[in-house]
C-alpha positions as CSV (number, residue, x, y, z in Angstrom):
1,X,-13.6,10.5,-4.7
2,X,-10.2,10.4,-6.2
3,X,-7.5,9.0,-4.3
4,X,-3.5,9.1,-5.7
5,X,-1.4,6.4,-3.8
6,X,2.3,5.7,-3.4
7,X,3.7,2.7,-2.8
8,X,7.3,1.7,-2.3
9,X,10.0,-0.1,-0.3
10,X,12.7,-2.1,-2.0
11,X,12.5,-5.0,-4.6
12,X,10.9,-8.1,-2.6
13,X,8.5,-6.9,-0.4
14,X,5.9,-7.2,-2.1
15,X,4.9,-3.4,-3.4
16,X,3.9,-3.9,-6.6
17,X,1.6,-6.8,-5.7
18,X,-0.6,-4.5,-3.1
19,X,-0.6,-2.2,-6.0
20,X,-1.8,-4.7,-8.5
21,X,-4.6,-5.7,-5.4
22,X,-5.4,-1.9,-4.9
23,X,-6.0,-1.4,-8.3
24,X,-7.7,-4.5,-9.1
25,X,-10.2,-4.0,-6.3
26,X,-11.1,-0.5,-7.6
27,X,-11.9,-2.6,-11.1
28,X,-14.4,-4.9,-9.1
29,X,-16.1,-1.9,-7.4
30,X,-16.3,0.0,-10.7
31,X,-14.1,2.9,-10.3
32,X,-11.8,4.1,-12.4
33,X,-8.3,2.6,-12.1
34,X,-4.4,3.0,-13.0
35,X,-1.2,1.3,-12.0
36,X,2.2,2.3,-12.8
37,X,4.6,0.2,-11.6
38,X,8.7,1.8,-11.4
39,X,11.4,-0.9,-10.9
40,X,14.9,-0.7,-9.4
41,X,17.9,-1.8,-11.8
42,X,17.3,-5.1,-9.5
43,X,14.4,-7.1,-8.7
44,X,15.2,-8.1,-5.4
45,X,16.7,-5.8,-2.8
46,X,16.7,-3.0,-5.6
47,X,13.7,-0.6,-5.4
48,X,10.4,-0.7,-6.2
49,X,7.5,1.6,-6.4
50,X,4.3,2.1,-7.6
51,X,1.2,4.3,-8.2
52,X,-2.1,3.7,-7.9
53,X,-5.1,6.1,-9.1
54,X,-8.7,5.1,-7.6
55,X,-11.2,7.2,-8.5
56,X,-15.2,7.5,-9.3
57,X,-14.5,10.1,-12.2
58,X,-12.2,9.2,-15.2
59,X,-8.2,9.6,-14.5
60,X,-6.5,12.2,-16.2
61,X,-3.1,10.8,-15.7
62,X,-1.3,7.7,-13.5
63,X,1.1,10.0,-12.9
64,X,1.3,11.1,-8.6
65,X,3.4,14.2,-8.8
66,X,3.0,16.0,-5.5
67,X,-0.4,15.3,-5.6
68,X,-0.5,11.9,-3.8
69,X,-3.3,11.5,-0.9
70,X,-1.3,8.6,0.7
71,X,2.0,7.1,0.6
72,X,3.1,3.4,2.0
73,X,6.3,3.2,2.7
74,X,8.3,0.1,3.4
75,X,11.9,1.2,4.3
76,X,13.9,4.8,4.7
77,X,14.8,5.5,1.6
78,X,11.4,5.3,0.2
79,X,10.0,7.5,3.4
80,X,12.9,9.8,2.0
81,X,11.7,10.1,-1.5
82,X,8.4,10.1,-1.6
83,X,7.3,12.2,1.6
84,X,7.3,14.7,-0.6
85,X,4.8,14.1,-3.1
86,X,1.7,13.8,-0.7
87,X,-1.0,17.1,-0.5
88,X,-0.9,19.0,2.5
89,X,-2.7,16.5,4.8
90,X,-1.6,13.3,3.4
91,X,-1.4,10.5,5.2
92,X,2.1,8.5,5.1
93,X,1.9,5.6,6.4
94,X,5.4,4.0,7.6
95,X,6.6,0.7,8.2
96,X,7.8,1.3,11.6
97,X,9.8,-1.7,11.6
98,X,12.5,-0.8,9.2
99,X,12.1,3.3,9.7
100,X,13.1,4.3,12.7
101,X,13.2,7.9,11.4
102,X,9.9,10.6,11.7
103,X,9.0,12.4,8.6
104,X,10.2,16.1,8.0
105,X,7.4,17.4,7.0
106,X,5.0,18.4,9.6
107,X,1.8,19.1,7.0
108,X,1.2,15.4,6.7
109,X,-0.3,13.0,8.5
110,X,2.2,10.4,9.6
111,X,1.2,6.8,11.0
112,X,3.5,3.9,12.7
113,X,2.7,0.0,12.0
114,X,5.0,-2.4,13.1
115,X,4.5,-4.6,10.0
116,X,7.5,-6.7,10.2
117,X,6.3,-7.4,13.6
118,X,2.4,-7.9,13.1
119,X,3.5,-10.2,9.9
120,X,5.6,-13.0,12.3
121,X,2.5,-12.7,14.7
122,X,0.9,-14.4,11.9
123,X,3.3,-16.9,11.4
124,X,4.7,-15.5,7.7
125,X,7.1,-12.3,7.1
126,X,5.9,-11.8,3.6
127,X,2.6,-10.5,4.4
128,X,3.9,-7.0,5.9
129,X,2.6,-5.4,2.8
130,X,-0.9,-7.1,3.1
131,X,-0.5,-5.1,6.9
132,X,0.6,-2.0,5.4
133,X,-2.0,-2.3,2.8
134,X,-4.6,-3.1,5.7
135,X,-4.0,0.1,7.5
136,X,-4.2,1.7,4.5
137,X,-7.8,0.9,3.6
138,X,-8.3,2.1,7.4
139,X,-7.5,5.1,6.9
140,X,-8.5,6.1,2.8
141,X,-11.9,4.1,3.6
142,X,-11.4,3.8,-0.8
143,X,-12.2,0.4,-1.4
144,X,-13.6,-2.8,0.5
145,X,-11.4,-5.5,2.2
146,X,-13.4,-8.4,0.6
147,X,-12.8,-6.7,-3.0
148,X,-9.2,-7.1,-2.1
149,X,-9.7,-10.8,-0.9
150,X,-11.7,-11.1,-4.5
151,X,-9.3,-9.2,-6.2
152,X,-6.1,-11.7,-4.7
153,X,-7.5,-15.0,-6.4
154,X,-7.6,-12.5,-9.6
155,X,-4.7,-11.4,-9.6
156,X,-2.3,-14.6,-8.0
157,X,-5.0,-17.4,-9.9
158,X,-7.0,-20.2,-8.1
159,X,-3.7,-22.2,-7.2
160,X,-2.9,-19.2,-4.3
161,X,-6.7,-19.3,-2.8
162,X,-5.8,-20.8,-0.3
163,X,-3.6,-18.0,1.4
164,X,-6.8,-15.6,1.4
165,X,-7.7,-16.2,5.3
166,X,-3.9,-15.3,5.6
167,X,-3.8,-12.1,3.9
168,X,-7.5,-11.4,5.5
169,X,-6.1,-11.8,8.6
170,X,-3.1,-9.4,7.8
171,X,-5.2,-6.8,6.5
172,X,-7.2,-7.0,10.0
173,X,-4.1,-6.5,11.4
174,X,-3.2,-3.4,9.6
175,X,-6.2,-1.9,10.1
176,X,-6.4,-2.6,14.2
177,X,-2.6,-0.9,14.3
178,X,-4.3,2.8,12.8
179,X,-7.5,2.9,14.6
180,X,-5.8,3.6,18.1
């Protein structure tokens, strides 16, 4: 199993923290792991993207160069960009809230979540990634929601614990808006 991952949307919304979760959970289940983060010329509001390599067999390179199995994408000009770099059958998976545009490419595998949307049903707009990153691991099936959960007090320390039934809850979420 190899999977090649794209994340991006601009700077603020969280990408490179599901990255860091994504790759950090693959740690915990003992696969084979890379994360490349790419910044924007700003932090916030500039872009952001990231790539993440899960896999059982070593990785030859973090690089995702169309070759990606999945992309999450949190805002048009990402959807733009990176739609591109998935394998024939990969699955793109867009932030319907903020794209209101389909994909061009009719080779991939294209799926709608309202993340924005789910996110305020939970009472906090900053866990639309933890949704985008919850229909994710519907769909790959690559790594286990509790390693994620394990994998947040990790990666955000002991002081952020207690936002794990939050982020659990979001990646339900995520998850319920693919299965349909």
């Amino acid at each position: 199993m190899e999977q090649k991952v794209i994340m991006a949307g601009f700077g603020g919304q969280g990408i490179m923290a599901i990255g860091k979760l994504l790759a950090y959970a693959g740690m915990l289940e003992n696969r084979n792991v890379t994360w490349m983060p790419s910044y924007g010329p700003e932090m916030r509001g500039g872009t952001a993207n990231c790539a993440v390599v899960v896999s059982d067999d070593e990785v030859g390179s973090p690089l995702i160069s169309r070759d990606g199995t999945a992309a999450i994408v949190m805002n048009l000009p990402s959807m733009t960009k990176f739609e591109k770099e998935l394998v024939t059958g990969g699955k793109l998976i867009i932030n319907k809230s903020l794209i209101d545009a389909k994909p061009t490419r009719t080779d991939i595998d294209a799926y709608y979540v309202n993340a924005n949307e789910l996110a305020m049903e939970l009472g906090n707009a900053k866990v639309a990634n933890m949704v985008m990153l919850g229909a994710y691991l519907e769909l790959a099936k690559t790594i286990e929601t509790e390693s994620v959960l394990q994998a947040f007090v990790k990666v955000f320390g002991e002081e952020k614990s207690h936002l794990v039934p939050l982020n659990k809850e979001a990646l339900i979420k995520g998850a319920e808006a693919v299965k349909a």
